[in-house]
N, C-alpha and C positions, 0 to 999 in steps of 0.2 A: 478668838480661840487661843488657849495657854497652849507655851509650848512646854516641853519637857526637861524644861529646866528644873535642879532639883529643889525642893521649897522645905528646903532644912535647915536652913539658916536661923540662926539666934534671935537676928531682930523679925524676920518673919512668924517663926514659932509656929507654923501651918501644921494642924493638925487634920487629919483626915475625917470624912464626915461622917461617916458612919462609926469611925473608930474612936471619937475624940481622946484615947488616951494616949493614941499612937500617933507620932511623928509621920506627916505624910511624905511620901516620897517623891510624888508629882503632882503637877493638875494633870485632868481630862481632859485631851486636847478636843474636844466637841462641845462640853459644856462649862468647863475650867473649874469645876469642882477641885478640892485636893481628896486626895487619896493617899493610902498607906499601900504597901508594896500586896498589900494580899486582895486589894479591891480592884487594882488596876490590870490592866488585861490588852493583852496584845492584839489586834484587828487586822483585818486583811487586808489592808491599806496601809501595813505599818506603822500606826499609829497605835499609842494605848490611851485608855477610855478606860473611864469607871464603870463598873457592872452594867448600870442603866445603858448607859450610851454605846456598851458595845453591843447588845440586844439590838437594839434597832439602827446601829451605824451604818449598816449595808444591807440591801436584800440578800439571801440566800444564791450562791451562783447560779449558772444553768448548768443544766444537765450536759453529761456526754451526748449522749442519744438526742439529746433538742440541737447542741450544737451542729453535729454531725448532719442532723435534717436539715436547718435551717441554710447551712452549707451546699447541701444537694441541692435543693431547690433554688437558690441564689444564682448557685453555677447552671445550670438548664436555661431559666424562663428566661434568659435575655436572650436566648438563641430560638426561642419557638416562632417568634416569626419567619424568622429566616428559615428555618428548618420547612415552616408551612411556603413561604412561599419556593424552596425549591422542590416540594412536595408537588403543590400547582401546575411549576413548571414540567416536571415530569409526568404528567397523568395530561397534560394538553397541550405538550409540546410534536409536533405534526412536523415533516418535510416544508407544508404548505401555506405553516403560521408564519404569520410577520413576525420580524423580528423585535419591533418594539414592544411585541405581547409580552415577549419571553425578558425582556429586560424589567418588563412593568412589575411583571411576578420577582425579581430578581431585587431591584427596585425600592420593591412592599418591603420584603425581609431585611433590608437595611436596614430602611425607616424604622421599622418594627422595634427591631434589634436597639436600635441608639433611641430610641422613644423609653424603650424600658430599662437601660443601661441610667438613662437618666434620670430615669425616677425612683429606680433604686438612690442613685445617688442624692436626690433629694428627701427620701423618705430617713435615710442615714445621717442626713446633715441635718432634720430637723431634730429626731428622736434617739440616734444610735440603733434603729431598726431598718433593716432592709427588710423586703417581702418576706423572705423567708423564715426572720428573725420577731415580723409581727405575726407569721402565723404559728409558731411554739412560744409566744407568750416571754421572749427574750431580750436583751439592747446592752449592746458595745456602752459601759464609761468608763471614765478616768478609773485611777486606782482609790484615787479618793471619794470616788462616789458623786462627780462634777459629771457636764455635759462633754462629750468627746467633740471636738472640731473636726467638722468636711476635710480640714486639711489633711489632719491627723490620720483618718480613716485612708483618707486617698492615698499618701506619702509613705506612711510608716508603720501602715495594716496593711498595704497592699502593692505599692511598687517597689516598697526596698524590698520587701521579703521576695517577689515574683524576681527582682534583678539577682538576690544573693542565689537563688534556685539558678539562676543562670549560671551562673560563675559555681555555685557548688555543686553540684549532684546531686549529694546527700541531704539540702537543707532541706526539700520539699518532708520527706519524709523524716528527721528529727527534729520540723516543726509540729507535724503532726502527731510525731509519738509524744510529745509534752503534756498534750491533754491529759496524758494518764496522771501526771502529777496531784497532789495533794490541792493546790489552787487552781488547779485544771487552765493555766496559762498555756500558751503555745507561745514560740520565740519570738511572733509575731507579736503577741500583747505585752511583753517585755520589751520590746522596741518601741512600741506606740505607749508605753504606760496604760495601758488598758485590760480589763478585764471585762468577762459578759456576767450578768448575771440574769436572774428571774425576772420579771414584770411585777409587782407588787399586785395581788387582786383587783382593789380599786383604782390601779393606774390605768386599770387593760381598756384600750378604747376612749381612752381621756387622753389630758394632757398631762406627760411625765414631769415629776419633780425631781429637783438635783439637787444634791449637796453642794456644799462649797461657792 
């Protein structure tokens, strides 16, 4: 991949491809084509790409409304068990019951709980989707359109941001209001370098391909 060094120099003499009368201005940092300043095109990754490669550089983001879902459901289903098992316990909890009944129901929803905590985090470590992120069709990556690391997702999507709400007040909600932004980033995906986008159609229910 060229970087965006400029390729105007004498002994180069790089002309752009489309343009060949015109001096290019850079290569495409995706295919290293040269380009003249009117072919080249700035990408959501920061990068500029020549027309072709900025077409298909990145999928289309996600939605507000998918992120916001996929967010809802994320935050719930690790607690449905626990929630059932003290559900349990209240619908068959008696003077007369043993006590380890009521601990077993208590117990279950742990288990439950950290059964599906983990498999979110595994389903994120493999793909950048968590449950609620593969049912709208969405996945956490880099900026560059690379695979996001377990680490990444744990550290710096969700414990610096959860610790800075601690110590600030206000971070939880001017993380949230970001989404309204133009790249629909929250503070959190500028911390982690990440952005969510679409699913591509023929990714959905396969295995995802990365950039980078």
């Amino acid at each position: 991949m060229s970087s965006l060094d400029p390729a105007t120099s004498a002994s180069l003499d790089a002309r752009c491809a489309l343009h060949p009368d015109t001096v290019a201005t850079a290569a495409c940092q995706r295919c290293g084509t040269f380009a003249c300043h009117l072919c080249l095109q700035w990408a959501r990754d920061g990068r500029r790409y020549c027309g072709a490669c900025a077409e298909r550089a990145l999928p289309p983001l996600a939605s507000r409304e998918d992120r916001f879902l996929a967010n809802l459901v994320d935050s719930f289903v690790v607690f449905v068990p626990f929630i059932a098992g003290l559900v349990m316990l209240a619908l068959t909890s008696e003077p007369t019951d043993e006590e380890f009944v009521s601990f077993g129901f208590v117990l279950f929803g742990l288990l439950g709980s950290l059964v599906l905590c983990l498999v979110q985090l595994y389903l994120s470590g493999q793909n950048g989707q968590s449950l609620g992120k593969r049912w709208r069709h969405i996945r956490v990556v880099r900026m560059d359109g690379s695979h996001v690391s377990l680490a990444r997702i744990i550290f710096l999507r969700n414990l610096l941001p959860s610790f800075l709400n601690q110590v600030l007040c206000v971070f939880g909600l001017a993380d949230a209001i970001c989404i309204f932004r133009d790249d629909r980033r929250c503070i959190h995906d500028y911390l982690a370098d990440t952005q969510v986008i679409q699913v591509p159609e023929h990714e959905r229910g396969g295995t995802p391909s990365y950039r980078g």
